[in-house]
C-alpha positions in Angstrom: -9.2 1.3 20.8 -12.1 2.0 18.6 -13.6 -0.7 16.0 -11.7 -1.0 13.2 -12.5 0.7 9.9 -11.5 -1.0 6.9 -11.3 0.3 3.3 -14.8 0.5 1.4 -16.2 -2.7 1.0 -14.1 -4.5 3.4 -15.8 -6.0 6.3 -14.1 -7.1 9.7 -15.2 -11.0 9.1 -13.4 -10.5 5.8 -9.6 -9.8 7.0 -9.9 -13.1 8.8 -9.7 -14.5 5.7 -8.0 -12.3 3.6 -4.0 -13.3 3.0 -3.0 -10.0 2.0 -5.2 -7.2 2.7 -3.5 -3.8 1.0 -4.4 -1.2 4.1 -2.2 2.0 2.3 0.0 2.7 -0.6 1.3 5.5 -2.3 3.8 7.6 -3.5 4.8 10.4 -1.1 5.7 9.6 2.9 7.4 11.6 5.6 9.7 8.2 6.1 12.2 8.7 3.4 14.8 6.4 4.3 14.4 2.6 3.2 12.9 1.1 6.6 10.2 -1.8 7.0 7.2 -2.4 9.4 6.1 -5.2 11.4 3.4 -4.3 13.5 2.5 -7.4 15.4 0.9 -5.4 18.6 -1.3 -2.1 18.9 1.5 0.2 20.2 4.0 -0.4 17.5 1.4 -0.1 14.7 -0.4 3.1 16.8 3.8 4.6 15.9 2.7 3.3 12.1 -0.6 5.3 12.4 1.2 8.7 12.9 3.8 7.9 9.9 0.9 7.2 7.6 -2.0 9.0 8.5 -5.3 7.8 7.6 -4.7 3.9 8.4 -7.3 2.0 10.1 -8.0 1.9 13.7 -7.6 -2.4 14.8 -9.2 -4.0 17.7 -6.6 -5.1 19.9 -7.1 -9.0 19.1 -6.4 -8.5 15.4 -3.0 -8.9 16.4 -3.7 -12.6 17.5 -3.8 -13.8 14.1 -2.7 -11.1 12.1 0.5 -8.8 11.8 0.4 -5.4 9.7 3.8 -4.8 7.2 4.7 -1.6 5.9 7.5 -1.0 3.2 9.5 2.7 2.9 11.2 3.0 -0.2 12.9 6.0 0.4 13.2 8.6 -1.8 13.6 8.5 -5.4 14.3 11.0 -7.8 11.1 10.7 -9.9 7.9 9.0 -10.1 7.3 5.6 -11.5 8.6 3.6 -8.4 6.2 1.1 -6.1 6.4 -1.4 -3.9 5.1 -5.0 -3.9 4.3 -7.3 -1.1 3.5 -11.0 -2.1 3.3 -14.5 -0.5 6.2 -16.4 -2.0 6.6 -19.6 -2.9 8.1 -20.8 0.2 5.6 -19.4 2.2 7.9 -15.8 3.3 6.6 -12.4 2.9 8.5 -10.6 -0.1 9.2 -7.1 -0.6 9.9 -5.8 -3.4 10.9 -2.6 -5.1 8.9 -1.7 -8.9 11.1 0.6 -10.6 10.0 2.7 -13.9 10.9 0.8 -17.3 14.0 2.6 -19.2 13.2 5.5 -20.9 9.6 5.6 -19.4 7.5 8.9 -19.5 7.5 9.6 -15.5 6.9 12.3 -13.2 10.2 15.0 -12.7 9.6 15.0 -8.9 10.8 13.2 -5.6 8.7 10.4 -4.3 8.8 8.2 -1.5 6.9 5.1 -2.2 5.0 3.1 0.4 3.2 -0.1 0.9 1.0 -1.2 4.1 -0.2 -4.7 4.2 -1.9 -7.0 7.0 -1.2 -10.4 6.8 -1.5 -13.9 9.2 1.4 -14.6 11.2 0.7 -18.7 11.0 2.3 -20.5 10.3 5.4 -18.2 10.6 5.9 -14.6 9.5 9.2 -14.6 7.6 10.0 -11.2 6.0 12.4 -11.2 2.7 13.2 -8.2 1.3 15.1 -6.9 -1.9 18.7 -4.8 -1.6 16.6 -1.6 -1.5 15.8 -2.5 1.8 19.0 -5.0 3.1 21.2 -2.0 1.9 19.7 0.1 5.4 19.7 -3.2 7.3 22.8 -3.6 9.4 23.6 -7.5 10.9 24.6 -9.0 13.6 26.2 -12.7 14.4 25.2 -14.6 17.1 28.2 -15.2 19.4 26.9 -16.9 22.0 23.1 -17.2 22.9 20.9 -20.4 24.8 17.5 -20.9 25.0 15.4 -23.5 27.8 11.9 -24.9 26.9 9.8 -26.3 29.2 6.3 -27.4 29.8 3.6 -30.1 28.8 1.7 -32.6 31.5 4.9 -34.2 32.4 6.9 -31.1 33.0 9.6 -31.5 30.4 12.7 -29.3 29.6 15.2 -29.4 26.8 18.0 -26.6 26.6 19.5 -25.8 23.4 22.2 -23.5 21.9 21.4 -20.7 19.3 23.2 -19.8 16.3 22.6 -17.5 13.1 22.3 -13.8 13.0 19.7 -10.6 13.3 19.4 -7.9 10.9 18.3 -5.0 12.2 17.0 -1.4 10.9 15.9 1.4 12.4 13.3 4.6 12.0 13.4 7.2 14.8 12.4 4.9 17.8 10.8 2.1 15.3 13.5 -0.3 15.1 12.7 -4.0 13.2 14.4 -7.4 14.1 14.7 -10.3 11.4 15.7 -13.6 13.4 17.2 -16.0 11.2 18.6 -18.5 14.0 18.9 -22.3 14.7 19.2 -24.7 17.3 21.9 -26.8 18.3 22.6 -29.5 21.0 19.0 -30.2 21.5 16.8 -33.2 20.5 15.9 -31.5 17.5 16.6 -28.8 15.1 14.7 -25.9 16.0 14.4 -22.7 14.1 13.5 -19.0 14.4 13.1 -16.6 11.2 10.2 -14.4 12.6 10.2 -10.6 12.0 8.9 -8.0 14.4 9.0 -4.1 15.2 9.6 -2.5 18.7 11.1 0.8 19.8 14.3 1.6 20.8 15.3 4.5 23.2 18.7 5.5 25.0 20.1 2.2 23.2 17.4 0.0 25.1 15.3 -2.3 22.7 11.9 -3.5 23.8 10.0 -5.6 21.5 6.4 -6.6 22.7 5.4 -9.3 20.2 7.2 -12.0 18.2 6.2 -15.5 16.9 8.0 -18.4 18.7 8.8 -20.6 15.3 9.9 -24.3 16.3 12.0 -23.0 19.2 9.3 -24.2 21.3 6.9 -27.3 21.1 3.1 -26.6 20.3 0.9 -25.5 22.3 2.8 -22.3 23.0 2.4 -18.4 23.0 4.5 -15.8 21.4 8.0 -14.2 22.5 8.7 -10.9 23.6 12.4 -9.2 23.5 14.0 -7.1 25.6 17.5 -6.0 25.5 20.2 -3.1 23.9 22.8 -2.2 22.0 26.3 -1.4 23.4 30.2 -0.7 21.9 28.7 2.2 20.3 25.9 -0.2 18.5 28.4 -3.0 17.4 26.6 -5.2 19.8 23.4 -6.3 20.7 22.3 -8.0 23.9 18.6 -9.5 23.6 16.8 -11.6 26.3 14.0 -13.7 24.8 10.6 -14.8 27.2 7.7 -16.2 26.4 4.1 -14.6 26.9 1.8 -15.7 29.1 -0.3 -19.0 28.1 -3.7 -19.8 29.6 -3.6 -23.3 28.1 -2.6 -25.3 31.3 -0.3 -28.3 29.2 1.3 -25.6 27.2 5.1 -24.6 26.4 7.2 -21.8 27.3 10.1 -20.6 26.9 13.2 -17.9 27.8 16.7 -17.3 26.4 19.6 -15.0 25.9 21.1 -13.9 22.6 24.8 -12.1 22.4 25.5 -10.9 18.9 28.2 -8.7 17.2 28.4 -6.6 14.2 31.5 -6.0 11.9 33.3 -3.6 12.5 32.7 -2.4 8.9 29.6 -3.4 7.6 29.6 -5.9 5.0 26.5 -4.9 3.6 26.7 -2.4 0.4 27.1 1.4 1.4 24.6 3.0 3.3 21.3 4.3 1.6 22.0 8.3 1.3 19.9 10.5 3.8 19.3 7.5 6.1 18.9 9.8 9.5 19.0 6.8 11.8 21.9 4.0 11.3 23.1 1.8 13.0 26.3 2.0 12.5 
């Protein structure tokens, strides 16, 4: 890929320090559903680059360190909508949808605001988002799922069950997984709430990059996904592995996640026009 080209007056040596770094924003975009990004490799954020034209072009190793969000609104009916994208208190990435003050003066025309962010994925990139977006999210419960870590100098292993859920949301062939699971018959509690975009074709899920969280011990690499949906979407198979790690002492990691739907969503209704869901 070519060298990355940042807005004016932002250097490369600059994003390395930069928490949030606003890449894009505006009012109008060809995604009008409610939909979020997390670009945590070059080929999902290359899909990004063709829904908003114009973003920067990022050396493939800014995605050690660094993850790229993008927020869809969907449409609204006129102007005076935005998005924010803030570090919260507890350290999570939150989205969250600006709407025009009551009787405000705004412009008599559809919008579709957007947002586009980078941001560091250390110590964990935890995505929380407000109803605008949860309302196109569709989740699914963990019914059974197990995960074995192993590595370090003296070879050890530890094998744990997995609990909690994913909510999931999908664009065309973007689709975005928020872990929000735990551990349980291990030594330790260990947790996942890591957020990542992949695509999705034929019901087959492949995402490339996601942060490991506690599940395994330090030093380790990322996860990658692989699985589908089946039952007409109501379930979702997932098999998590590890990346490969050049550090020699270092931890790995692979499991398997089974995970239902309701039958009925329990979610509120569906965002209107949403061309992709899940149900």
């Amino acid at each position: 890929m070519p060298d990355a080209e940042f807005p004016p007056g932002q250097k490369d040596k600059d994003v390395a320090k930069s928490e949030i770094l606003k890449l894009a924003e505006g009012s109008h975009s060809q995604v009008t559903n409610a939909f979020l990004v997390v670009a945590r490799d070059p080929r999902v954020y290359g899909d990004l680059q063709k829904l908003v034209p114009g973003l920067p072009n990022l050396l493939d190793d800014f995605f050690n360190g660094r993850a790229v969000v993008a927020a869809f609104m969907g449409e609204r009916n006129t102007g005076g909508y935005s998005v924010e994208i803030s570090r919260a208190p507890n350290g999570s990435i939150r989205v969250i949808a600006n709407t025009p003050p009551k009787n405000a003066m705004v412009t008599q025309v559809i919008t579709a605001p957007f947002k586009v962010v980078s941001i560091p994925t250390q110590p964990s990139l935890v995505v929380e988002a407000d109803d605008d977006w949860r309302q196109s999210m569709r989740t699914y419960g963990i019914k059974s799922g197990g995960f074995s870590m192993s590595g370090g100098f003296a070879g050890r292993t530890e094998t744990f069950d997995l609990a909690g859920d994913i909510s999931v949301m999908r664009e065309g062939k973007l689709v975005t997984l928020l872990f929000d699971l735990k551990s349980s018959g291990g030594e330790k509690q260990r947790v996942l709430r890591e957020a990542a975009t992949g695509v999705t074709e034929k019901g087959d899920i492949e995402v490339w990059r996601i942060g490991a969280g506690s599940l395994i011990e330090i030093p380790h690499s990322d996860l990658s996904a692989r699985g589908k949906f089946a039952d007409k979407k109501s379930q979702l198979e997932l098999e998590l592995t590890s990346l490969p790690n050049m550090i020699a002492d270092g931890y790995g990691g692979r499991g398997t996640i089974e995970a239902e739907a309701p039958a009925t969503p329990m979610q509120a209704k569906p965002v209107v026009n949403n061309k992709n869901p899940i149900e």
